[in-house]
N, C-alpha and C positions, 0 to 999 in steps of 0.2 A: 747508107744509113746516116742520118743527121743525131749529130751530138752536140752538146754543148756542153762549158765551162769555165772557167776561170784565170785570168792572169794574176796571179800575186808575188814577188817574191820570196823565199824562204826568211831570210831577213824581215820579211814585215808583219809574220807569226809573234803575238806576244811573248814576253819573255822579261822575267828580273834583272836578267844577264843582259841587258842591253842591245840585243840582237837576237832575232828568232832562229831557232836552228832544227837539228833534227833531233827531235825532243817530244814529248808528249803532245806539246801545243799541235805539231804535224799530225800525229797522225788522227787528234781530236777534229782539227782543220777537213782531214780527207773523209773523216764519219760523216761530218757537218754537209760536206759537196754531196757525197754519195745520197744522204736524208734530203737533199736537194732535190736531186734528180738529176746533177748535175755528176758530167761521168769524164771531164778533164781538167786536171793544173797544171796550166801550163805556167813553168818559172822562169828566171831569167838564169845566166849559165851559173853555174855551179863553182868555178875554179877560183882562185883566189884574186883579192882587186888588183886592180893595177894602179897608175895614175887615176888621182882622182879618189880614188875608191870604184872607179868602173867596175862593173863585171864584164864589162865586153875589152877590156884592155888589161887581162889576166896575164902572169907570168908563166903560166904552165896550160897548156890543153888538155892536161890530163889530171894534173892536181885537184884534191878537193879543197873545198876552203874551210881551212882550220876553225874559223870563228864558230860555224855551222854546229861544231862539235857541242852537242850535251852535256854541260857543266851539270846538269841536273843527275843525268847518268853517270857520272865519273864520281857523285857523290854518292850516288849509291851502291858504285862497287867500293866505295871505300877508297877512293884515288884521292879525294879532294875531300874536305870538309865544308859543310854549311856555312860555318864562319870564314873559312879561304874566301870563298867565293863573294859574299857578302861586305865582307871590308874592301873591296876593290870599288873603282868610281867609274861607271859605266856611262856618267852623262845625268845631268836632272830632269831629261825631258824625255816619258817612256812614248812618244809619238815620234822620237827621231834617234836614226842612229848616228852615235856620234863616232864616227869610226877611229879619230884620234886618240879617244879613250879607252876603245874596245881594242886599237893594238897595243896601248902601251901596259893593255892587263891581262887579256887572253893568252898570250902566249907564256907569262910567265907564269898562270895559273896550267896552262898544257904542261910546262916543263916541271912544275911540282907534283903532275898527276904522273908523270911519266916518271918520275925519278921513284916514288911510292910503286909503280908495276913495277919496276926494275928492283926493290927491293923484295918485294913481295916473290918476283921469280925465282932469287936467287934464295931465300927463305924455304922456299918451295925443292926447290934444287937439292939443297943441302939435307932437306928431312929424307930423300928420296936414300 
């Protein structure tokens, strides 16, 4: 059976965040293919960059890559704020990712969402 489909990479999904990830935009993107008639996406790997920014020169074969993460969904469990996320400098050009700016903000935007679960559990803990 013949199929057809698509290369894009996850990265090239719109986004405010500077970087497409797995977020609403995907799975709007996978509606879009499917309303196509088109029944594969195929990505580039998934794990985090390496030199360069490559994905093929990843530190991990198993790691996912953090950027990926939905800033969108961490606002909506309440991990992050709109304004968190929005004071950060993602780049001024939404046709490129600018990955030296996407690390110098993503991960300090993970580790505020991460410290807020880590409050939130022991919150949780303690009502128990």
């Amino acid at each position: 059976m013949r199929k057809c489909g698509v290369l894009m990479p996850i990265s090239s999904l719109p986004s405010r965040f500077g970087i497409g990830g797995f977020s609403k935009e995907a799975y709007d993107f996978v509606d879009f293919l499917a309303a196509g008639g088109q029944s594969l996406w195929q990505i580039l790997p998934l794990g985090p960059t390496g030199y360069g920014d490559s994905p093929y020169q990843s530190f991990s074969t198993f790691a996912g890559n953090p950027y990926y993460i939905s800033l969108d969904k961490l606002i909506e469990e309440g991990l992050l704020t709109e304004q968190e996320c929005e004071d950060c400098d993602y780049g001024d050009d939404p046709e490129y990712v600018n990955y030296e700016k996407i690390y110098n903000t993503r991960f300090k935007l993970l580790r505020m969402a991460l410290t807020e679960l880590i409050l939130l559990i022991r919150k949780n803990i303690r009502a128990l």
